[in-house]
C-alpha positions as CSV (number, residue, x, y, z in Angstrom):
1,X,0.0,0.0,0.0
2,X,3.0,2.4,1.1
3,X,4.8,1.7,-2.2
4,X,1.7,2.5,-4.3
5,X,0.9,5.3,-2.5
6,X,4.4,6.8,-3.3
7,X,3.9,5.4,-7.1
8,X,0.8,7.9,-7.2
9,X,2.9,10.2,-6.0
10,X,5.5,10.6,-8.5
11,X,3.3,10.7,-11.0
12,X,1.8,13.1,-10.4
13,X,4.6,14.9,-9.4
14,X,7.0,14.5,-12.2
15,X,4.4,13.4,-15.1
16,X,5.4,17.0,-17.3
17,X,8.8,15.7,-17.0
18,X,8.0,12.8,-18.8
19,X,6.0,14.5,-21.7
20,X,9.4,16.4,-22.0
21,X,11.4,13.1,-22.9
22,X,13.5,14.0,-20.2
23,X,16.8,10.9,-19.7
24,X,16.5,9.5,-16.0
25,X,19.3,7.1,-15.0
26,X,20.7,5.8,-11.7
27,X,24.8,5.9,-10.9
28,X,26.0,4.2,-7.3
29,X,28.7,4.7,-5.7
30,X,29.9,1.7,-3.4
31,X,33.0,0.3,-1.9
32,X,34.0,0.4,1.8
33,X,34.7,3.1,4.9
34,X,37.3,5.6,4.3
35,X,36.8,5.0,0.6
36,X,35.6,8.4,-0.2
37,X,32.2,7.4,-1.5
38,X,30.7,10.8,0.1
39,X,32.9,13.1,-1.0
40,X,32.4,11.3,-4.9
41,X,28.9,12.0,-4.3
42,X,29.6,15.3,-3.0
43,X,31.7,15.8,-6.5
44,X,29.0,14.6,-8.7
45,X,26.3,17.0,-7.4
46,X,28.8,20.5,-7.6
47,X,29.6,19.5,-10.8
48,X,25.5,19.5,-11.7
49,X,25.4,22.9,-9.7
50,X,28.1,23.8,-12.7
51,X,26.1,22.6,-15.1
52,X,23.1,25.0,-14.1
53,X,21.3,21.8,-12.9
54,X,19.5,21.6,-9.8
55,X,20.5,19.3,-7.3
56,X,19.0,18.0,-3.9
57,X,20.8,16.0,-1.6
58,X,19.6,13.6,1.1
59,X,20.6,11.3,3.3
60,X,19.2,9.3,6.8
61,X,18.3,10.2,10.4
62,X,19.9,7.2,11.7
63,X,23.8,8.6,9.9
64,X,24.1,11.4,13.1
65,X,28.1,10.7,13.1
66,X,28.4,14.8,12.1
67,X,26.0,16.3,11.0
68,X,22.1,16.2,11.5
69,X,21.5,18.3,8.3
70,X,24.7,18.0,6.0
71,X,26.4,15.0,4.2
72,X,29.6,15.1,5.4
73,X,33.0,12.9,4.9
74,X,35.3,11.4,6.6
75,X,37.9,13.9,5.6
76,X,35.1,16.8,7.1
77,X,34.0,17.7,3.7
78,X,30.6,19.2,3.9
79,X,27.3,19.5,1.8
80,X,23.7,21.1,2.9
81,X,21.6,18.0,2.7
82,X,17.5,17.2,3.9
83,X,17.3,14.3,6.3
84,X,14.8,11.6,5.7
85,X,13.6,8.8,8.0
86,X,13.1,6.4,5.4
87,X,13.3,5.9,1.7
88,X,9.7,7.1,0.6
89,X,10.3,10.1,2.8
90,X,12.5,11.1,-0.1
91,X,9.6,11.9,-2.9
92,X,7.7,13.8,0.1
93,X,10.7,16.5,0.5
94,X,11.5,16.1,-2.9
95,X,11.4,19.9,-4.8
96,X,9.7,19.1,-8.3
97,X,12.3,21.1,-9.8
98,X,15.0,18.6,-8.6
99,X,17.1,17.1,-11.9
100,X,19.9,15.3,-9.9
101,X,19.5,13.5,-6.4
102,X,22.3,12.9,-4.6
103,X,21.4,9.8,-1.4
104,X,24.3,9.3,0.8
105,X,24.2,6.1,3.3
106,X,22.4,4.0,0.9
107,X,22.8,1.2,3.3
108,X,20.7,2.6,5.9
109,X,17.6,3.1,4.1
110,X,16.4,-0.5,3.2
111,X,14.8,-2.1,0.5
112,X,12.1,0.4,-0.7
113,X,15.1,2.6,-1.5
114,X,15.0,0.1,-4.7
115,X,11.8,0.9,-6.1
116,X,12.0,4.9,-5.4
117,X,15.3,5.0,-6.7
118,X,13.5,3.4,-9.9
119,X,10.5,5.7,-10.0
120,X,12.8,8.5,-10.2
121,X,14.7,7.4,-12.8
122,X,12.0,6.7,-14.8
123,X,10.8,10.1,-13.9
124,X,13.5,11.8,-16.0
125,X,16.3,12.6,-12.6
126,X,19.6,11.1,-12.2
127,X,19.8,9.2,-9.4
128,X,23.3,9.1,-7.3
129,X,23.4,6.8,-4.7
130,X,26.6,6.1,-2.6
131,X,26.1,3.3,0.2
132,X,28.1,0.4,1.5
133,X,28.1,-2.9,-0.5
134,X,29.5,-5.6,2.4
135,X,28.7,-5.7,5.8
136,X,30.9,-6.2,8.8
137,X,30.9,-9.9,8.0
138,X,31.8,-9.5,4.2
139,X,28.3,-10.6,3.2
140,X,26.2,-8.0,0.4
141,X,24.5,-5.4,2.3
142,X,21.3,-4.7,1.0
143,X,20.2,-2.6,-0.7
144,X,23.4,-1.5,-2.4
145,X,24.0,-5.0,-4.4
146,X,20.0,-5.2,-6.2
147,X,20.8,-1.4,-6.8
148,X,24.0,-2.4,-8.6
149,X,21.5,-4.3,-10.8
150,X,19.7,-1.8,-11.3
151,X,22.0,1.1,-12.7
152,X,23.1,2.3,-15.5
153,X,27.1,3.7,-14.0
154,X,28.8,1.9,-11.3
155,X,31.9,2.9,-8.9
156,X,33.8,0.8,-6.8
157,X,35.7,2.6,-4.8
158,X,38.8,1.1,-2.7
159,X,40.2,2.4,0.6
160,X,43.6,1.6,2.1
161,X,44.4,-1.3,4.1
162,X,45.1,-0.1,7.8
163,X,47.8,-3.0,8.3
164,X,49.2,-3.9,5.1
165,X,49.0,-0.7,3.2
166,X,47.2,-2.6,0.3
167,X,43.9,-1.6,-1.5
168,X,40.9,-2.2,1.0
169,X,37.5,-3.3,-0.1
170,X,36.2,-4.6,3.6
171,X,34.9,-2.2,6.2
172,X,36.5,-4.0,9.6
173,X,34.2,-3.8,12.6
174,X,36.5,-3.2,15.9
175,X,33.8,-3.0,18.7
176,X,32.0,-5.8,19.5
177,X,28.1,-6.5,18.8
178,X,26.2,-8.7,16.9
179,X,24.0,-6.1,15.3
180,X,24.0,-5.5,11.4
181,X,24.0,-1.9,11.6
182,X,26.2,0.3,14.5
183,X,26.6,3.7,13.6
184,X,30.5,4.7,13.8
185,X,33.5,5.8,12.2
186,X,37.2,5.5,12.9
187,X,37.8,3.7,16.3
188,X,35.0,1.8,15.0
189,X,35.9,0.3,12.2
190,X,38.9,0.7,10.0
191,X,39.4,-0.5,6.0
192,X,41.0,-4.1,5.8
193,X,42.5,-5.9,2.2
194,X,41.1,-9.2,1.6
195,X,43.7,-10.5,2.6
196,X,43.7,-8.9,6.5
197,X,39.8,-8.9,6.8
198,X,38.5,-11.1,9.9
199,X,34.4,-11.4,9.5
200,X,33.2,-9.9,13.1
201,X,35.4,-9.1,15.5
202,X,39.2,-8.9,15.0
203,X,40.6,-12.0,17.4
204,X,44.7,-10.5,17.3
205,X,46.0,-7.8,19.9
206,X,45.7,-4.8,18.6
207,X,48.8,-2.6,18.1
208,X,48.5,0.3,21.0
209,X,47.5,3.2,18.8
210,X,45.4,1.1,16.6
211,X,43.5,-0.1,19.5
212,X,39.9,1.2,19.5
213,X,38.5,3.8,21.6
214,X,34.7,4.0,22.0
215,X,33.4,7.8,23.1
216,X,29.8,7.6,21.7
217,X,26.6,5.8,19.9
218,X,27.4,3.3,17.8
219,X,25.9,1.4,11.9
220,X,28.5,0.7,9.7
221,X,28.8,4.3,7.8
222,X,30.1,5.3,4.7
């Protein structure tokens, strides 16, 4: 019912857009922590400012690592943003006059980001999406990997192995919990090769200033 209702809804919002013949298409960004997924989104939507488009960006409640109304990186680069509590909350804030839409934390905002990330395209806007694409255990991390199916540009973005120096594509969970999703950033987690990634918790001793320190709330972030 909730995903027909937001069906109506872009409709009706965006149905002059398709009379236009206005080109929709969907580009996600994905790869692990400390990859610079954000601040590649970030990128993408000045570079639509430059091209007298107009850009909206969005990303979810749950992401309050910074910023409560801002996507921000890991490196403190900063962008206004509107913050949505789920993935249909997206078309309700949505300005009409929107072309590109930029969604940071992909990860966090389930399965119906799917279908609205669809619907948009469809309704003529470019769709960036930057998220996660494992989990702490190396497994996919939905919704990232049916959204890979789904669009037409893909980036894979690799960090930096924090004890071999090699490229990273695992996020490495440091704290303990059993929980899919616990908000944090360095201290946290930390980027791991293939090679150095343990699924859950790291067993080894951890070197002294590479052992974590926990100061606040704790999902895996981008």
């Amino acid at each position: 019912m909730r995903l027909r209702l937001v069906n109506m809804m872009l409709r009706s919002k965006f149905s002059m857009e398709f009379v236009a013949g206005n080109m929709g298409w969907i580009e996600v960004i994905c790869g692990p922590m400390f990859s610079g997924k954000s601040e590649e989104l970030m990128r993408r939507l000045r570079r639509a400012v430059i091209a007298r488009k107009r850009g909206q960006g969005f990303r979810p409640v749950i992401d309050n690592r910074y910023s409560h109304n801002e996507i921000v990186s890991h490196s403190d680069i900063r962008m206004r943003s509107e913050t949505v509590n789920s993935a249909a909350d997206i078309v309700k804030v949505l300005d009409w006059r929107t072309q590109v839409v930029g969604i940071d934390e992909a990860n966090f905002l389930g399965s119906e980001l799917v279908e609205i990330a669809n619907q948009l395209a469809d309704s003529g806007k470019q769709v960036i999406l930057a998220g996660l694409d494992t989990d702490y255990m190396g497994r996919p991390f939905s919704p990232v990997p049916d959204l890979l199916a789904f669009a037409e540009s893909i980036t894979k973005t690799l960090a930096i192995c924090m004890r071999c120096g090699n490229p990273a594509k695992h996020t490495q969970r440091l704290v303990e919990s059993d929980d899919l999703i616990v908000v944090g950033a360095a201290g946290m987690y930390e980027a791991r090769c293939r090679r150095c990634f343990e699924p859950g918790i790291p067993k080894q001793e951890y070197l002294e200033f590479a052992r974590p320190r926990i100061s606040g709330t704790g999902g895996d972030g981008g």
